[in-house]
C-alpha positions in Angstrom: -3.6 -49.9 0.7 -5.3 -51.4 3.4 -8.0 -49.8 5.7 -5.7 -49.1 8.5 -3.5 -47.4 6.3 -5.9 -45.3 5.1 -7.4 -44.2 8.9 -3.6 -43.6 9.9 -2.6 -41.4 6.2 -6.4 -39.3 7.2 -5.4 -39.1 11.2 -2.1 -37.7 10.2 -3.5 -35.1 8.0 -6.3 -34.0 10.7 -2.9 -34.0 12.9 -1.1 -31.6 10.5 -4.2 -29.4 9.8 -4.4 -29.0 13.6 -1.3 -28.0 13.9 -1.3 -25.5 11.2 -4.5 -23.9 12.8 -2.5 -23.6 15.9 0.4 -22.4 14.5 -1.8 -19.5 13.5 -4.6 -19.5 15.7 -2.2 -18.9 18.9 0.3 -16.6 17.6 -0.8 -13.2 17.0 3.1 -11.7 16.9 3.8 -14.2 13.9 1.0 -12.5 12.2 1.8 -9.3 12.7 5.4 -10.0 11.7 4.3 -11.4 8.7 1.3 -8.8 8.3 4.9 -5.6 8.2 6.8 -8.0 6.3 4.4 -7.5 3.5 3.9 -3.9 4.4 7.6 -3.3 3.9 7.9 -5.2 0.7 5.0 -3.1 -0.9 6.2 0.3 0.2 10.6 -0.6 -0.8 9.5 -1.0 -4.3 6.7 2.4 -4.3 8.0 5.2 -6.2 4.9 6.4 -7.9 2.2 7.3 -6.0 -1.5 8.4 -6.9 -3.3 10.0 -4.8 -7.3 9.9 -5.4 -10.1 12.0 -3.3 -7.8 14.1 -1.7 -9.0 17.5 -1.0 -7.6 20.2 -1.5 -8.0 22.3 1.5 -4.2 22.4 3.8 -5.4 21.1 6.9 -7.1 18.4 5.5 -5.5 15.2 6.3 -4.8 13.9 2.8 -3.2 17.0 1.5 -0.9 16.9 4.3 0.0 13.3 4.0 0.9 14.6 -0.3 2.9 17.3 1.5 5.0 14.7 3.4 5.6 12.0 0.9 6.4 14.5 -1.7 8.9 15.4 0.6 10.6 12.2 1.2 11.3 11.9 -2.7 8.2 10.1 -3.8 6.7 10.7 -7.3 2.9 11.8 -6.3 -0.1 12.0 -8.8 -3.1 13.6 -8.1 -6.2 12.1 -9.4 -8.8 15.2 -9.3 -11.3 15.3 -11.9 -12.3 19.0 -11.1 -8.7 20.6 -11.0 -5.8 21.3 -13.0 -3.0 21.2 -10.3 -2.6 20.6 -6.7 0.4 21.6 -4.9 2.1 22.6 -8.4 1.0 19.2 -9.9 -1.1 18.1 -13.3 -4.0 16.9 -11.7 -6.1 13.9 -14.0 -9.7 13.3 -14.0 -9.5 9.6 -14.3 -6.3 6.8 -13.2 -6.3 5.9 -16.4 -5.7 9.0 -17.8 -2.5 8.8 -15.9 0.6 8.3 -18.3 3.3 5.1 -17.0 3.0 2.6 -14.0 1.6 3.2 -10.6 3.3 1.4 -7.7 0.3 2.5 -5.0 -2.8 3.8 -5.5 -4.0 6.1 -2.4 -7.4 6.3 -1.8 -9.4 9.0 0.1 -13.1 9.0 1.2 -15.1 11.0 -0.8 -18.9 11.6 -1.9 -18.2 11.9 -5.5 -15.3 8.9 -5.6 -16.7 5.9 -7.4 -14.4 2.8 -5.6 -15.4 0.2 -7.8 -14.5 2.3 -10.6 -11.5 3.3 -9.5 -10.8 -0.1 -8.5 -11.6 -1.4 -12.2 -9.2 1.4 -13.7 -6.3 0.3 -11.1 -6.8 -3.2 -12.7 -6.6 -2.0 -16.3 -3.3 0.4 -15.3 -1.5 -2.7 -13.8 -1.6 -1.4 -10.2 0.3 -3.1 -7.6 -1.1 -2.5 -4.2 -5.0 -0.3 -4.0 -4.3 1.3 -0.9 -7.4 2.4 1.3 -6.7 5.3 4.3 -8.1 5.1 7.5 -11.6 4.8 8.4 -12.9 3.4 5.0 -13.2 -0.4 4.2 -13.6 -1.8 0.9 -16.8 -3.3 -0.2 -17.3 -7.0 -1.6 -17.3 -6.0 -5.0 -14.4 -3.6 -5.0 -12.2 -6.8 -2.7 -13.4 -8.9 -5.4 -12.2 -6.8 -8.3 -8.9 -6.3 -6.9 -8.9 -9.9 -6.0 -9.5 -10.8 -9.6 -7.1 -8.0 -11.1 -4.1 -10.1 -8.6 -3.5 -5.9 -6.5 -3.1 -5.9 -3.3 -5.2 -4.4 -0.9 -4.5 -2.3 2.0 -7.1 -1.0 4.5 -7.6 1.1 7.5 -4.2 1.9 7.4 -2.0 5.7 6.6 0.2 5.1 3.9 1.7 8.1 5.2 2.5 6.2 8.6 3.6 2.8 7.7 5.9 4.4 4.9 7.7 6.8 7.5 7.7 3.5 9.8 9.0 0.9 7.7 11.8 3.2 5.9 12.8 5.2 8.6 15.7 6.8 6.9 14.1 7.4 3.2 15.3 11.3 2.7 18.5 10.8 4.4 20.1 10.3 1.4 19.1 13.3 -0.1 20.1 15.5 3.2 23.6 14.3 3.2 25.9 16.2 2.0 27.5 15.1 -1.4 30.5 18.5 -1.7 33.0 16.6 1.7 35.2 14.5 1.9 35.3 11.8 4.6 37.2 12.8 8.0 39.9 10.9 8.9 40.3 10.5 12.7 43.6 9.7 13.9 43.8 7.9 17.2 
């Protein structure tokens, strides 16, 4: 290969690598499109759910949000170390005390929750997606547990929310009436 060869192969790959970043760089709505995408995918497949620093006062936001996605039909687990039930659940002290897979973990701010612990026990249960609600961030060394255990993380976002936004219609099923027959209309 001769040297102009090689300065044309290296100015077409700057080319393309410009490109790419501008692909991305300038289009915001492609992100975010691809940002729901993967925010639909994880929350199609979620049937089991645990739930981890929720309190266990009603108005608090997390007991609520329990309330709701009990409601649409979603298997919840309460991860409280200092109960036995919360709204007529078994409570465990620890995820890995939790029996089966877990689709989602749902994590809550507390003082007494350890996230890198948790995060290290949602890696040994085979989690899929370590789900952080509002107004908490992950630290470096939970990201990079999670990172290393291949779960997905989700941050400052209500599970809660984006569920009821991205499958609309999730309890319909269960509201429609099973004991008639289909109406015939005649024209």
């Amino acid at each position: 290969m001769s040297r102009a060869e090689a300065d044309e192969g290296a100015t077409l790959s700057q080319h393309r690598d410009q490109q790419i970043h501008k692909y991305w760089e300038g289009d915001l709505a492609r992100r975010v499109y691809l940002l729901r995408r993967q925010r639909k995918a994880i929350l199609e497949n979620c049937r089991r759910i645990a739930v981890a620093g929720v309190s266990s006062d009603p108005d608090s936001p997390g007991f609520i949000s329990m309330e709701k996605l009990l409601g649409l039909g979603l298997e919840i687990i309460p991860v409280v170390p200092d109960r036995e039930s919360l709204l007529g659940l078994r409570c465990y002290p620890k995820l890995r005390d939790v029996p089966g897979k877990i689709d989602i973990v749902q994590v809550y701010s507390g003082d007494k929750l350890d996230l890198a612990q948790l995060a290290r026990e949602a890696v040994d249960k085979g989690v899929s997606t370590f789900w952080i609600e509002q107004n908490v961030g992950a630290s470096k060394e939970v990201e990079e547990i999670l990172v290393n255990g291949r779960i997905q993380l989700v941050e400052y976002e209500n599970l809660e929310t984006e569920y009821m936004k991205h499958i609309p219609f999730a309890g319909a099923s269960r509201l429609a009436r099973k004991d008639r027959k289909a109406a015939k209309v005649r024209e």
